[in-house]
C-alpha positions as CSV (number, residue, x, y, z in Angstrom):
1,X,125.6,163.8,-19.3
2,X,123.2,166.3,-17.2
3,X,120.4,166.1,-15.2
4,X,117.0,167.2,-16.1
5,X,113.7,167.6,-14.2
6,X,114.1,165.3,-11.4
7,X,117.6,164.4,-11.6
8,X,117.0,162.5,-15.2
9,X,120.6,162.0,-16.6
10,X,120.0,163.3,-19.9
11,X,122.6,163.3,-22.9
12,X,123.9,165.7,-25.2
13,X,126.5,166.9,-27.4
14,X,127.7,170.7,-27.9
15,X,129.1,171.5,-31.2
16,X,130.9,174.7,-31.7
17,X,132.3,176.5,-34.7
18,X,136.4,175.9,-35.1
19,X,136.8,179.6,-34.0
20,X,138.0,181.1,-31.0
21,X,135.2,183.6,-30.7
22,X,132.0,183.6,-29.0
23,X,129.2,182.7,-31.1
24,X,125.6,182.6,-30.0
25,X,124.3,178.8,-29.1
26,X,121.2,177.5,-30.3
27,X,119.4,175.1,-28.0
28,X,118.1,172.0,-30.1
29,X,114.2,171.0,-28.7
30,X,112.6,167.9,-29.6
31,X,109.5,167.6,-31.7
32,X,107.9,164.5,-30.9
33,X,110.5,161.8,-32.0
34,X,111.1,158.7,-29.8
35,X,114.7,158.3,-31.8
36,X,118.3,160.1,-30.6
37,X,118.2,163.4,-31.4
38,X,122.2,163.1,-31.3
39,X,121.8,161.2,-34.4
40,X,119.6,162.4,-36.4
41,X,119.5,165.8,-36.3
42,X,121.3,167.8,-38.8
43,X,121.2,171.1,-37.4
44,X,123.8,170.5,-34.8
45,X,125.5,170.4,-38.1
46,X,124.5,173.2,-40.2
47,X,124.5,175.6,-37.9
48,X,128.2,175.7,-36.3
49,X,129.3,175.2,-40.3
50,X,127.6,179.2,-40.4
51,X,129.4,179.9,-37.4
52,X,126.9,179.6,-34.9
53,X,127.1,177.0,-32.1
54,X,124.6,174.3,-31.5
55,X,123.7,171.8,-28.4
56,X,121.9,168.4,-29.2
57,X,120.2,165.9,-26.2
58,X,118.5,163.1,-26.5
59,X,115.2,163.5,-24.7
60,X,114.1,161.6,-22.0
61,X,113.5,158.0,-22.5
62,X,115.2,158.7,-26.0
63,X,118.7,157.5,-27.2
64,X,121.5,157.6,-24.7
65,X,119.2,159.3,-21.8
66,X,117.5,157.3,-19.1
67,X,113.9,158.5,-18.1
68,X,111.0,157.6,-19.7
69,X,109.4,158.8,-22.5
70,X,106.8,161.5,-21.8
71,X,105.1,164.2,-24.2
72,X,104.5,166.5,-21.1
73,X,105.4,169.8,-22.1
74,X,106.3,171.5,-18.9
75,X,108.7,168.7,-18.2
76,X,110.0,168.9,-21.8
77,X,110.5,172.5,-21.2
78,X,112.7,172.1,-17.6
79,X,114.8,169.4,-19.9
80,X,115.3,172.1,-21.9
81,X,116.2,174.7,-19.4
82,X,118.4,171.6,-18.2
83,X,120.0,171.8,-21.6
84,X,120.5,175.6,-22.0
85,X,122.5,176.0,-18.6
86,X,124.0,173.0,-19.7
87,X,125.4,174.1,-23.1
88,X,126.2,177.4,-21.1
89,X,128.4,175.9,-19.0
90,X,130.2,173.8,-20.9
91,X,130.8,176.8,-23.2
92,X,131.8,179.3,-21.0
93,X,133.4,182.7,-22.4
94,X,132.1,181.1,-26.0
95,X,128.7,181.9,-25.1
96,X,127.8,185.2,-26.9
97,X,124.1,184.8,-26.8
98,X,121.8,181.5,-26.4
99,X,118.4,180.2,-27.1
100,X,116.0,178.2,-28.3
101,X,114.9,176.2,-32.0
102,X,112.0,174.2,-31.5
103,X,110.4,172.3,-34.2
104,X,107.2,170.6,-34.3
105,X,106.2,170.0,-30.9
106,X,109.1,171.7,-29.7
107,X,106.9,174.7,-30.7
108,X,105.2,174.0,-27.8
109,X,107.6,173.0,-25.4
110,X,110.4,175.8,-26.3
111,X,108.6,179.1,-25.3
112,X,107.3,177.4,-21.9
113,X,111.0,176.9,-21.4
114,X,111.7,180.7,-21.8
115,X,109.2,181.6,-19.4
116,X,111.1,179.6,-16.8
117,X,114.2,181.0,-17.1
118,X,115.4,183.8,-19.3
119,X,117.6,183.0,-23.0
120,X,118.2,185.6,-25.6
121,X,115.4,183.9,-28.5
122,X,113.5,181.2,-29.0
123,X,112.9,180.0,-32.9
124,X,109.5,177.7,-33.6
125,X,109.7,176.3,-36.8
126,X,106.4,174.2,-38.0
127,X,104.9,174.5,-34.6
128,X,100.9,175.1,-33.3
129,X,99.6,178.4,-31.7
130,X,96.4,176.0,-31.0
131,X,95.8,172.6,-28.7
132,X,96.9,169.2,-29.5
133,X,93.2,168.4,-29.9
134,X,92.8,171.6,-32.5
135,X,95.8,170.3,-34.4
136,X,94.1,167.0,-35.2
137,X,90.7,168.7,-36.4
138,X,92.3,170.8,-37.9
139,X,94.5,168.5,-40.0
140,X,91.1,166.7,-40.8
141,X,89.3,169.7,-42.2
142,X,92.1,170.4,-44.4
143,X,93.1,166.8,-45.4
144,X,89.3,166.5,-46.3
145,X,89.2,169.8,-47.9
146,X,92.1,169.1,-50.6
147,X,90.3,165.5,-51.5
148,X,87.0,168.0,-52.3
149,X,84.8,166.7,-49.8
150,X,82.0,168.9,-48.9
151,X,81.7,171.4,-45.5
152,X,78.6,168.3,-44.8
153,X,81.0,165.4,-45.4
154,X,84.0,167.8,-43.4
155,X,81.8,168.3,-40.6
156,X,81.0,164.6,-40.3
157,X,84.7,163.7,-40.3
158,X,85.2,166.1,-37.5
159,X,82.5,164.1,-35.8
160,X,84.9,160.9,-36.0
161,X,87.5,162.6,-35.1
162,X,85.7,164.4,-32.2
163,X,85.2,160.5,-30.5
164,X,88.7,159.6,-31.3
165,X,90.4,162.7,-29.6
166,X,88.2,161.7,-26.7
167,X,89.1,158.0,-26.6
168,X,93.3,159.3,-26.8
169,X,92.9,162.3,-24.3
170,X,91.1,159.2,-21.4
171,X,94.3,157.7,-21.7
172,X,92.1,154.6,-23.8
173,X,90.2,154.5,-20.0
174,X,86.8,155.6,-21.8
175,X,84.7,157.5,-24.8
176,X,84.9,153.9,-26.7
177,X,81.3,153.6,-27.0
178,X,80.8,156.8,-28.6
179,X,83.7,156.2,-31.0
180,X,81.7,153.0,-32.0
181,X,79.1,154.8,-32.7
182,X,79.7,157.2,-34.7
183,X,82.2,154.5,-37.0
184,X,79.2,152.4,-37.0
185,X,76.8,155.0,-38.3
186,X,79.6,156.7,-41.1
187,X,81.8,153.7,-42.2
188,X,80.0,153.1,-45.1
189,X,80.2,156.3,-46.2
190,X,82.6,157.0,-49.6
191,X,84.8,159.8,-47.7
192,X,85.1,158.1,-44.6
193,X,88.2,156.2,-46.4
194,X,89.8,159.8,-46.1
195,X,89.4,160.5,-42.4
196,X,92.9,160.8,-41.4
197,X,94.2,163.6,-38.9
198,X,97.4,163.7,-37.0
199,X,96.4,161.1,-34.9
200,X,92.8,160.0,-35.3
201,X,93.4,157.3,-38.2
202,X,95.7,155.1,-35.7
203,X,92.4,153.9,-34.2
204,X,89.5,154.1,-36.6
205,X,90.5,150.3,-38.0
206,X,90.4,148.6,-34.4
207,X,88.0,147.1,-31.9
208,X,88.5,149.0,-28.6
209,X,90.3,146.2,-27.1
210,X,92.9,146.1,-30.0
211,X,93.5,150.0,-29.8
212,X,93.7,149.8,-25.7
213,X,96.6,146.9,-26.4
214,X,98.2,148.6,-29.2
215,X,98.1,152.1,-28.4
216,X,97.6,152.7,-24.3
217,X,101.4,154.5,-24.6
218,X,101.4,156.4,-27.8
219,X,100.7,159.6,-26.5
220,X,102.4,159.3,-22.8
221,X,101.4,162.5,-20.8
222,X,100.4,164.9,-24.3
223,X,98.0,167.8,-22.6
224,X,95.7,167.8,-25.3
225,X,93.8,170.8,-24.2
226,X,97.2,172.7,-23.2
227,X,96.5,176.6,-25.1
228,X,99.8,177.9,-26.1
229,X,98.3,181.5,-26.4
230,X,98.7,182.4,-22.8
231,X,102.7,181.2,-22.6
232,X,103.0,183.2,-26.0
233,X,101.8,186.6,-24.4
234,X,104.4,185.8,-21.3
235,X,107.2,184.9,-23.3
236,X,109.5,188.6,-23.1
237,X,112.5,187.6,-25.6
238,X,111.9,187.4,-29.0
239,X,110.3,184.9,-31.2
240,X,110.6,184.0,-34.8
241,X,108.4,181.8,-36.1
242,X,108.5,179.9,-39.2
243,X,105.6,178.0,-41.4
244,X,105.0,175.8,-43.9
245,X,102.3,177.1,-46.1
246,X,101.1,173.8,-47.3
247,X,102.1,172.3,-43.7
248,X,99.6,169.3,-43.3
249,X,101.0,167.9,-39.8
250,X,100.8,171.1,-38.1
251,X,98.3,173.1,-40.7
252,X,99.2,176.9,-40.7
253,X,96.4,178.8,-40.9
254,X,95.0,179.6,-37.5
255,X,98.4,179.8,-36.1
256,X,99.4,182.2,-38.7
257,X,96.4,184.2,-37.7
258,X,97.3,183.9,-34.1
259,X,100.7,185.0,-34.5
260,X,100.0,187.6,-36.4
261,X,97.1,188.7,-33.6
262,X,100.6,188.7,-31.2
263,X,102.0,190.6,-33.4
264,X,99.5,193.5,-33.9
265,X,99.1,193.2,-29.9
266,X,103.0,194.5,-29.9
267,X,104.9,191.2,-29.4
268,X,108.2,191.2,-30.4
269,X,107.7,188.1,-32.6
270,X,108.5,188.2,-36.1
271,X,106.6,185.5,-38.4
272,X,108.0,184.1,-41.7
273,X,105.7,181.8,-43.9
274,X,106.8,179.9,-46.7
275,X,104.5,179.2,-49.8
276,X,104.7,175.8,-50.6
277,X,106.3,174.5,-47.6
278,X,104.8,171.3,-45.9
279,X,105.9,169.9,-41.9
280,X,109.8,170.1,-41.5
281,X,109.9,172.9,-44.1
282,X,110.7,171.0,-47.2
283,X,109.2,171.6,-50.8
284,X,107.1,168.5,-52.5
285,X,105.7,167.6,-56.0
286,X,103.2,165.2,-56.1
287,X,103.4,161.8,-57.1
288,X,101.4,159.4,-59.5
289,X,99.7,157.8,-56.2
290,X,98.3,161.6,-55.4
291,X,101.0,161.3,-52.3
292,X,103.8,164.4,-51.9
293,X,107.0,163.8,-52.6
294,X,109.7,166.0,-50.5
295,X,112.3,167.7,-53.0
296,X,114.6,170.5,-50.6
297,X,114.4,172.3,-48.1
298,X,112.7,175.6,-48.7
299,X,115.6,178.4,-50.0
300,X,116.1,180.5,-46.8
301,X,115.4,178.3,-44.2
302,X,118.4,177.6,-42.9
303,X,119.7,181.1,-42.8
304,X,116.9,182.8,-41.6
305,X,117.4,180.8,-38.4
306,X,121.4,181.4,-38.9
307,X,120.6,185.4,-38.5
308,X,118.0,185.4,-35.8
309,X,120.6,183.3,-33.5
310,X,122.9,186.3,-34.4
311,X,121.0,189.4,-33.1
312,X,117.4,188.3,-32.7
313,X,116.3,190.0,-35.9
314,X,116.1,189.1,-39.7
315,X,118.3,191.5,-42.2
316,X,117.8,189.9,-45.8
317,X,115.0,188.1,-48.1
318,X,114.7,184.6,-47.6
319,X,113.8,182.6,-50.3
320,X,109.8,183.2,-51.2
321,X,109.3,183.8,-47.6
322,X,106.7,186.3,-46.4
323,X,108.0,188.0,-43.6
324,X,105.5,190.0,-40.9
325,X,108.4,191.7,-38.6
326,X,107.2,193.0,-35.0
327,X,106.0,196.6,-34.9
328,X,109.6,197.5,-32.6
329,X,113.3,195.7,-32.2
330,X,114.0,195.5,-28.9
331,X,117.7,196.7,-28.5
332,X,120.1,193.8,-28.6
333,X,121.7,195.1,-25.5
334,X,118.5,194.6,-23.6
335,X,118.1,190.8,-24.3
């Protein structure tokens, strides 16, 4: 047990590789889960059985730690500094280097944690250059797109999902009548059906009093309008990112573009995208029902993260990975 922002005892685990040696220590950050961490993920794992060490917590209001649930990312991010010093401590002359692997919303939450207090990397994997607001129009657009609806019919979804985003970002306090509105004026329409997004379809089939009831809590403290670009530019230790291709939970695109932007502006970032690769970074077919099947997780993955944790750097091909590597290494003495 530790204490996080505000004294919040927090629980984790630290799993290290059998050897004597020190090994660099990767720092596990949530995505958006409301399950233990300690026992789901697998990466606390897979990652000491390739010799690198891992620490696991259960967020706040999560598993075995008290609190209560919050997607706040700067308060995420000092439970994470929590868990780095943590992990630190416990591992003592073990500790070669440590940092960071966020997934999902981690991707937001880990670089704000390395701009409060210095580690030696931070790893996003299927995380958002963009807002929690761009996410979900995004994820409409493209949803929309790959069921061949027309830019008319795409823009008219992003109208729905415009209201919803509104009614979820007032906490369900307001923006009910214009949601209303616009359901009343589209539902009827054939592509409606496919409005979906990474959070607008929980509310589209509900009465506002239904969705106040059932979903006043889902989204406890999210800063929707939070731009990640900012944090990115402060960030000093380096970054690898890694994206899904055909990610439909956290589309790709613009934070591809982004990163790359980063990367041209001299960032010491290094980006890694794999083709056909959806969220979590597993491969798919398609099923009969049109819906994706997951098969594996994409070849390289794993060890791409293994390598980075080593030295801060990539040194092999991963898989079908396409790899855009910062325009200068820092030395590894300097991190």
């Amino acid at each position: 047990m530790f204490e996080g922002r505000g004294g919040i005892k927090l629980a984790g685990r630290l799993v290290l590789p059998k050897t004597n040696d020190p090994v660099p220590i990767v720092i596990l950050v949530h995505g958006a889960e409301r399950d233990s961490a300690r026992d789901s993920y697998a990466l606390q794992r897979l990652l000491p059985a390739e010799n690198v060490g891992a620490f696991v917590y259960d967020k706040r209001g999560t598993g075995g730690s008290a609190g209560k649930y919050t997607q706040d990312f700067d308060t995420l991010a000092d439970d994470a500094v929590a868990a780095m010093r943590e992990a630190k401590r416990i591992a003592g002359t073990r500790c070669a280097r440590i940092g960071y692997q966020g997934g999902s919303q981690g991707g937001w939450v880990a670089p704000i944690a390395a701009t409060h207090a210095p580690v030696d990397f931070v790893i996003v994997s299927f995380g958002l250059a963009v807002s929690v607001i761009d996410e979900d129009q995004e994820e409409v657009a493209l949803e929309m797109r790959l069921k061949g609806h027309t830019q008319e019919e795409i823009s008219k979804a992003l109208e729905v999902a415009s209201a919803a985003e509104a009614v979820f970002e007032s906490g369900f306090t307001k923006g009910f009548e214009r949601l209303d509105a616009v359901r009343a004026k589209y539902r009827n329409e054939p592509w409606y059906k496919d409005v979906h997004g990474n959070y607008t379809h929980f509310i589209l089939p509900y009465t506002a009093a239904e969705a106040r009831e059932k979903f006043k809590d889902s989204l406890p403290g999210t800063p929707f309008r939070y731009d990640p670009m900012p944090t990115l530019r402060a960030v000093k230790t380096p970054q690898l990112w890694i994206l899904g291709e055909d990610d439909l939970e956290a589309p790709s695109a613009e934070t591809s573009r982004r990163i790359k932007m980063l990367i041209v502006e001299g960032k010491a970032i290094t980006l890694a995208l794999f083709p056909h690769a959806e969220h979590g970074m597993t491969e798919y077919e398609i099923a009969s029902n049109g819906e994706r099947v997951s098969t594996r997780y994409a070849s390289g993955y794993f060890a791409m993260m293994r390598d980075f944790a080593r030295n801060g750097r990539l040194s092999d091909s991963y898989g079908s990975s396409a790899v855009v590597e910062p325009k200068t290494h820092p030395a590894v003495e300097d991190r």
